[in-house]
C-alpha positions in Angstrom: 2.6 -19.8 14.9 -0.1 -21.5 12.9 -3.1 -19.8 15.3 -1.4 -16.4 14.2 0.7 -16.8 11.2 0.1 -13.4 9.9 2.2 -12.0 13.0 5.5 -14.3 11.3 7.5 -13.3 8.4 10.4 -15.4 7.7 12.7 -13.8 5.1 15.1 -16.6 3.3 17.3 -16.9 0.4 16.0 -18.7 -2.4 19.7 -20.8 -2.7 20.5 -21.2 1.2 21.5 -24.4 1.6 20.9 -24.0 5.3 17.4 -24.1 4.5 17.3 -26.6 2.1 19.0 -29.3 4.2 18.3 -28.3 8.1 14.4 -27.2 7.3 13.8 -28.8 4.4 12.7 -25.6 2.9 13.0 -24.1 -0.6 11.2 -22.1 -3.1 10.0 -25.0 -4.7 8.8 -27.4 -2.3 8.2 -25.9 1.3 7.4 -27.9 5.0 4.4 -26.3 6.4 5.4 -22.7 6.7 1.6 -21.5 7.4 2.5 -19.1 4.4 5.3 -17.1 6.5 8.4 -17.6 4.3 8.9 -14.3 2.0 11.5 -16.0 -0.8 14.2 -13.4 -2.1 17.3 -13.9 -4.7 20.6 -15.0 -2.9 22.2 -17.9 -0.9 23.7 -16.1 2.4 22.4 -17.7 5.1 24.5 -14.9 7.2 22.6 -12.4 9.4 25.3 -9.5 8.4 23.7 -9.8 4.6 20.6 -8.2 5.8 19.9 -4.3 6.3 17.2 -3.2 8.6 15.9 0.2 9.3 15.7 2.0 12.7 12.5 -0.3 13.6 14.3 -3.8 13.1 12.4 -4.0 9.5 14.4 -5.9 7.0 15.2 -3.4 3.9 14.0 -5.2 0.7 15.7 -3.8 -2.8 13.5 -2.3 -4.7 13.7 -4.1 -8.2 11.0 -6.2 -10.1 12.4 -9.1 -8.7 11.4 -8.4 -4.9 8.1 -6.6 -6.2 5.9 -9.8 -4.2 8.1 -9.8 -1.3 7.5 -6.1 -1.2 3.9 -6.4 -0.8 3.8 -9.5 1.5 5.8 -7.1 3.7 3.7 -4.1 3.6 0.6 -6.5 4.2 1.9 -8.3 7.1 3.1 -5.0 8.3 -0.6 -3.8 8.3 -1.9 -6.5 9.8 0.5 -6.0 12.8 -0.6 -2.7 13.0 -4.2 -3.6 13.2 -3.6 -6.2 16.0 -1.8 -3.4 18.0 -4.7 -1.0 17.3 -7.1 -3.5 18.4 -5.6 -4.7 21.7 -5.3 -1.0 22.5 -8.8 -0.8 22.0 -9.2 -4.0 24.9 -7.0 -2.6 27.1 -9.1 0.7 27.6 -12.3 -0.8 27.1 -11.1 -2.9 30.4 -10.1 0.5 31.9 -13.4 1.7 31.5 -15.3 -0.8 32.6 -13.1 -1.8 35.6 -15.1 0.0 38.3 -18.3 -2.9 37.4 -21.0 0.0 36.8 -21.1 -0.3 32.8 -19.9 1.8 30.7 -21.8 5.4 30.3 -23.2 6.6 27.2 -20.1 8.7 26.1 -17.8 5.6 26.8 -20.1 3.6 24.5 -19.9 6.5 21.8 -15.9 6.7 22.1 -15.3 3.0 21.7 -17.3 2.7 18.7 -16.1 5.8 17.3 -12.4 4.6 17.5 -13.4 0.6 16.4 -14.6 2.5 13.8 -11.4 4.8 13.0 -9.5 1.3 12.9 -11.2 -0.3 10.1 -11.4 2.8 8.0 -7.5 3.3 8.4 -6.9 -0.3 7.9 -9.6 -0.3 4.5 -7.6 2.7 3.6 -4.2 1.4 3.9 -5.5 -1.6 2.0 -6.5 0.2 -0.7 -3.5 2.3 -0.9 -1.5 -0.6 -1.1 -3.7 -2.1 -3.7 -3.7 0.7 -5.8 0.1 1.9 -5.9 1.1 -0.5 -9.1 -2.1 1.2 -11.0 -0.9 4.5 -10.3 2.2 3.8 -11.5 1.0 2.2 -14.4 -1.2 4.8 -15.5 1.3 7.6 -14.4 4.1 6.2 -16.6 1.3 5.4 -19.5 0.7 8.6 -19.7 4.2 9.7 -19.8 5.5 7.2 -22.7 2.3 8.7 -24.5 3.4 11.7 -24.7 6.9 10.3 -25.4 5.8 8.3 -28.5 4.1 11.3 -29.8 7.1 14.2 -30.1 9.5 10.8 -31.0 7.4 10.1 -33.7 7.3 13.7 -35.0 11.2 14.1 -34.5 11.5 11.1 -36.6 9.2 11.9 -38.9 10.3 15.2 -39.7 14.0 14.2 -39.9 13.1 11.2 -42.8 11.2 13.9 -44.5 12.7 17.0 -44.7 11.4 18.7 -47.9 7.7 18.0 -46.3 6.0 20.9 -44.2 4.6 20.2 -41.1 1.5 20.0 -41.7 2.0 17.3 -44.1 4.0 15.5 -41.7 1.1 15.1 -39.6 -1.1 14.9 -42.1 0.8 11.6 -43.9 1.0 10.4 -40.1 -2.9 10.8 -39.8 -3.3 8.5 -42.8 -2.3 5.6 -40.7 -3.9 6.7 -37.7 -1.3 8.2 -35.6 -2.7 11.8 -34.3 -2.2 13.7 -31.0 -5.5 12.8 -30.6 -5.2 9.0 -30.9 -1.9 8.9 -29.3 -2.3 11.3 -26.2 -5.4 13.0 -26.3 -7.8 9.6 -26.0 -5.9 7.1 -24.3 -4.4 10.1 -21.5 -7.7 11.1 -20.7 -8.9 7.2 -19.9 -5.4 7.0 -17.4 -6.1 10.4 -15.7 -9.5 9.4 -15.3 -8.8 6.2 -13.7 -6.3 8.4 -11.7 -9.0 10.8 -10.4 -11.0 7.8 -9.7 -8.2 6.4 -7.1 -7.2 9.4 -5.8 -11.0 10.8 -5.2 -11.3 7.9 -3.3 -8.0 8.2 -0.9 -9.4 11.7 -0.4 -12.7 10.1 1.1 -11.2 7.9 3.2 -8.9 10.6 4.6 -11.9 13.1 5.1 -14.2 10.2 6.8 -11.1 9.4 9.2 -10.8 13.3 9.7 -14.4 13.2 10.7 -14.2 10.3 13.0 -10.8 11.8 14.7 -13.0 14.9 15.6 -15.5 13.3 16.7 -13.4 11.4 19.2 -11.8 14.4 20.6 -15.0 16.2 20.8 -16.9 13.1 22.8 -13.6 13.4 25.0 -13.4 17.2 25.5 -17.0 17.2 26.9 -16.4 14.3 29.1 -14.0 15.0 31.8 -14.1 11.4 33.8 -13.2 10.0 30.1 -10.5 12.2 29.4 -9.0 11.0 33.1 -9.1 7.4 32.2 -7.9 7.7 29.0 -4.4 9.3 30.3 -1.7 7.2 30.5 -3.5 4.1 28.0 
């Protein structure tokens, strides 16, 4: 387990006294767990407490609490996913080069082509999961400015009702609180940040797109390749 740690994850309550006592394990001061153990609320030690999905994933609650735990499982996940990609890759590069004559010029082009699709899926995937809290962030920013802006007004206008409402936003403009100021500014900064992310998500999508059709076209023109690859 310590040679590959990152293939482990080891889900325990943070008040299981089985853990505490037959392990010697807790939140607080751990035995060597090569950083597998993901520590959630509770203190069943009982397998029936825990949902999984149709894969045998446990299904973490989604609440601020298990935020971390969500992550270390989505980033272990990846990495699992990576390691399968890779020994895929092994296993038909051993195909291909099993007769002892090398491997031809095509075979060379579709092995790089999909080591290359692997790391540009796995950056992607990293960067997704990197980026999710900051579009949420900004995404909810933007909608508590626009909140703050008609609650402000509603308020406004019902604490003065003998003022128009242009004077209502004028006497709000005295002290600096404008559409402008409130939405307009800081809005633009979020959905600029937004466009940022998502601009580049769309290039890593388009440069796997590209690599994908490159593979299939290196294998439609190469019969003998297609024929080995069937079946891996």
């Amino acid at each position: 387990m310590k040679n590959n740690a990152n293939f482990f994850t080891n889900y325990r309550k943070k008040e299981d006294a089985v853990t505490w006592w037959n392990d010697f394990n807790s939140s607080s001061f751990n035995s060597d767990d090569f950083g597998t153990v993901v520590w959630l609320a509770g203190k069943s030690h009982h397998l029936a407490d825990w949902q999984f999905d149709k894969t045998g994933m446990i299904i973490l609650p989604d609440n601020p609490e298990t935020q971390s735990a969500i992550k270390a499982q989505k980033e272990r996940l990846l990495q699992v996913q990576l390691a399968k990609h890779m020994s895929r890759l092994t296993v038909i590069k051993r195909q291909l080069t099993a007769s002892g004559g090398g491997l031809s010029t095509n075979e060379k082009l579709y092995l790089d082509s999909e080591a290359s699709r692997i790391i540009v899926q796995k950056l992607a995937s990293d960067f997704k999961l990197a980026t999710e809290k900051l579009i949420a962030i900004y995404q909810t920013a933007i909608t508590e400015a626009q909140e703050l802006w008609q609650n402000t007004l509603y308020e406004s206008r019902s604490m003065g009702p003998l003022l128009t409402e242009w004077e209502v936003r004028e006497t709000l403009q005295m002290v600096g609180f404008t559409e402008q100021t409130v939405i307009t500014n800081p809005c633009y900064t979020y959905q600029d940040k937004l466009t940022k992310i998502m601009t580049v998500a769309s290039d890593f999508d388009r440069l796997t797109n590209e690599i994908t059709a490159k593979i299939s076209e290196i294998v439609q023109r190469d019969s003998d390749l297609a024929y080995q690859l069937k079946g891996i």
